[in-house]
N, C-alpha and C positions, 0 to 999 in steps of 0.2 A: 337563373341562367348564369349570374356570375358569380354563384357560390359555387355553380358546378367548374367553373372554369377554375376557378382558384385553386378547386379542390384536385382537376387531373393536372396543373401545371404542380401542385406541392408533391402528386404522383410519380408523375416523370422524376423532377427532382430528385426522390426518395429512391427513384429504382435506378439514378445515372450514379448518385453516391455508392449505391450498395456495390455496383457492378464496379467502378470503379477502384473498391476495396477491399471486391472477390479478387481482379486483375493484379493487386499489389502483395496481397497473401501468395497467389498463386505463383506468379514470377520470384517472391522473395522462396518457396520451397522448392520452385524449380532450379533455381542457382545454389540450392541448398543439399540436392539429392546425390550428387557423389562425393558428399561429403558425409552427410547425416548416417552416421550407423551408431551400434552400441558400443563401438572403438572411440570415438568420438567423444561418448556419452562419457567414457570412465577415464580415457588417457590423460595427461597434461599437458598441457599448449608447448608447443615446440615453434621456433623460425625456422628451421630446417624441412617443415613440411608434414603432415601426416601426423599434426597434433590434435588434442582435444580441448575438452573443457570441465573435465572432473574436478580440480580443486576449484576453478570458478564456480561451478554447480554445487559445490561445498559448502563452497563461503557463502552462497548467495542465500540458499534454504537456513543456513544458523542464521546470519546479521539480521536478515528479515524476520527469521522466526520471532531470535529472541527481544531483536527490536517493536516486533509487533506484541511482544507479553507484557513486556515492562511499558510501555506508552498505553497501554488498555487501562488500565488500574489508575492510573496516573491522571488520563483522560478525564474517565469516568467518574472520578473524584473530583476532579475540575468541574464537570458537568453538572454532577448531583447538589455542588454547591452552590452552582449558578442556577437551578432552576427551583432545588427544593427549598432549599437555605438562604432565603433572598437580605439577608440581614448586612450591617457592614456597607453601604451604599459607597463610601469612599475606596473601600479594599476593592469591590466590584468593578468598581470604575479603572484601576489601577490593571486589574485582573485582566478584563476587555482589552483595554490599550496592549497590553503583553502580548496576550492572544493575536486581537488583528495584526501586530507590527511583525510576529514569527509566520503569518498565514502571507502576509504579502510580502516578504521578504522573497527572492532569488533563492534557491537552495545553495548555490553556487556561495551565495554569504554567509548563506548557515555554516556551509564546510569551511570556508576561512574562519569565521569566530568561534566553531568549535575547535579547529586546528591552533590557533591562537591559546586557548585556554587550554586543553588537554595535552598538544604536542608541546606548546612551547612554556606554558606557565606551570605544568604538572610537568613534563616530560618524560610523556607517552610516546611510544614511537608510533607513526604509520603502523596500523595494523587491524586488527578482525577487531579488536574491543575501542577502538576508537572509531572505525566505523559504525560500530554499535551504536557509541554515544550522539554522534552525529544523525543517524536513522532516527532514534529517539526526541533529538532536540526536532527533527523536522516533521515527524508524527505525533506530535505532541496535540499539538493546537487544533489540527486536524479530526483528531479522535474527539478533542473537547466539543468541536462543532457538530460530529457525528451526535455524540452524548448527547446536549442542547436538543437539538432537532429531535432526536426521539423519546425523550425525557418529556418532552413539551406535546409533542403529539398522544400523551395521556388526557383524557379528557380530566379538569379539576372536579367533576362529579365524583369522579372515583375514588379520587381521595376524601373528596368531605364527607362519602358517603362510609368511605372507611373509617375513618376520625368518626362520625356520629356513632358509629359502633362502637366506641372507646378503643382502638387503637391507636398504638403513638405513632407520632412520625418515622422512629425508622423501619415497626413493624406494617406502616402500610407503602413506606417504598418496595422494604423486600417482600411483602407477600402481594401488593396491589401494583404498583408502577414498575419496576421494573422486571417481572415477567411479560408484563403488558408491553413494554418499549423494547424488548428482547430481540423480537425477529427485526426489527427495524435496526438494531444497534448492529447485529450481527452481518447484513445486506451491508452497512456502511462501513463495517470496520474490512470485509472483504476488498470493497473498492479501496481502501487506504492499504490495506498492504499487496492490493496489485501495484498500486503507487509507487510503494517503496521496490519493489522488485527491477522498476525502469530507473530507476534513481543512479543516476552517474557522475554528476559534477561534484556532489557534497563528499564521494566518497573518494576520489581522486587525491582531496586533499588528506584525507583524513586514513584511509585503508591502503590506500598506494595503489598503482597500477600492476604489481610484481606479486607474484605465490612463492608462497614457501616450499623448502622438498617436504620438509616435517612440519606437522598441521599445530599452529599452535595460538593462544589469546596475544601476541604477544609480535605476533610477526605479519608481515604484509597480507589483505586479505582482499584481490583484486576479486569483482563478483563478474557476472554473465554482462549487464549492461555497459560495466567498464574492459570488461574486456571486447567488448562488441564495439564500443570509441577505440580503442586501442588498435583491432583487427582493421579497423575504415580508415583510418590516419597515420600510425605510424610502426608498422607492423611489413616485416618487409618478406614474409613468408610468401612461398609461389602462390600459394593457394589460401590467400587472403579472406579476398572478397568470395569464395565460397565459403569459407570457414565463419564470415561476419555473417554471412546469410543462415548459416545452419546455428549461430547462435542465437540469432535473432527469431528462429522458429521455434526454439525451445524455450526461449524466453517470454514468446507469445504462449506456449502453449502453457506454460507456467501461471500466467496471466488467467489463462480461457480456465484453468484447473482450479485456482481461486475465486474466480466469480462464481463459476458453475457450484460448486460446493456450497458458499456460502451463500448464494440463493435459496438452492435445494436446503439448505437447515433453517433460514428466514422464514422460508413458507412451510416448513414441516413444523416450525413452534409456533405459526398463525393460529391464534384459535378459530375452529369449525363453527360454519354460519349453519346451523340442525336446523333451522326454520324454515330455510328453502327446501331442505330435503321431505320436511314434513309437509309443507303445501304440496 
């Protein structure tokens, strides 16, 4: 009886948060409908009224893309060395502290010490490739723990069982582990660059709040989530707060566009359990 009880109060629960977060989507796209068109989608923000979000929509698909290419590789090497290559116990430990101290870090810090080193010790300007660098330094650590996590969820049979076959260690990573940790790797590197796509304080300092007329590595590269801070604070357009709501829809659905994909490719490289079909 009081499993049951627990079980419909966790019910309720489950169905006041949903409804509560159907309510907050719905009202954010209903303040967002005469606004939201494909004028919108491609024009560039204006104060004057009857602006868009194309070069925001620009910048945001490049800094994340190419932020999310170069921290994979980076990641994953970080990873493979910490699960497959367990030698070095001092480096390791060094490694760890690095990792935890960028994972609990404030992003907001990240973009001051990367602004620090790029803007002011290089002198890079505000722009789309410092933004970059900054996405990269704060997806770093993250992918590394994606890595870890499904590097490790290989069972060690696999490998010994590969090894007893005479192969070496890095042909039973690439033919035994990491095909095996793939759809898992792939599920969590989705969730890291939904991540980066809401990311706004690190790149304020680092990309600027301001678009260029002409698209370039080089010049201010404000994205959808900064420009969504910019729209709610100090944006003095008539049509503000519908213009923060229709970016804030395409920023979610940007969001819903990367999980959803990158589910659907997690479970399409799952290998087929034939045994159940056979019973």
């Amino acid at each position: 009886m009081r499993g049951q009880t627990w079980h419909r109060l966790a019910l309720v629960g489950a169905v006041l948060v949903f409804t509560l977060f159907i309510a907050m989507i719905g009202d954010l796209v209903w303040q967002s409908l005469g606004v939201l068109s494909w004028h919108f989608l491609w024009s560039p923000p204006s104060e004057m009224g009857h602006g868009g979000i194309g070069p925001e929509l620009l910048n945001t698909l490049v800094m994340v893309g190419i932020a999310a290419l170069i921290s994979l590789p980076l990641g994953l090497a970080g990873a493979i060395f910490r699960v497959e290559y367990r030698g070095a116990p001092g480096f390791l430990k060094v490694f760890d502290r690095v990792r935890f101290t960028f994972l609990s870090l404030p992003t907001i810090v990240i973009g001051l010490l990367v602004y620090q080193w790029v803007v002011v010790e290089l002198g890079w300007p505000l722009s789309i490739r410092s933004g970059i660098v900054a996405l990269v330094v704060m997806n770093w650590p993250f992918v590394v723990n994606i890595g870890i996590e499904a590097l490790s969820g290989v069972p060690d049979t696999s490998r010994e069982a590969s090894m007893a076959l005479g192969a070496t260690s890095s042909q039973t990573l690439m033919r035994i582990v990491f095909p095996s940790a793939l759809p898992a790797l792939i599920a969590g590197l989705g969730v890291s660059t939904a991540r980066l796509l809401g990311e706004s304080a690190a790149l304020i300092f680092t990309a600027g709040i301001n678009v260029a007329v002409h698209w370039s590595w080089s010049m201010p590269g404000e994205t959808l989530a900064v420009h969504l801070w910019y729209l709610r604070t100090e944006s003095l357009a008539p049509h503000a707060n519908a213009e923060a709501a229709a970016t804030g829809v395409v920023l979610l659905g940007l969001v819903a566009l990367v999980l959803y994909l990158t589910q659907k490719i997690a479970h399409w490289l799952k290998p087929r359990d034939y045994s159940r079909k056979s019973a």
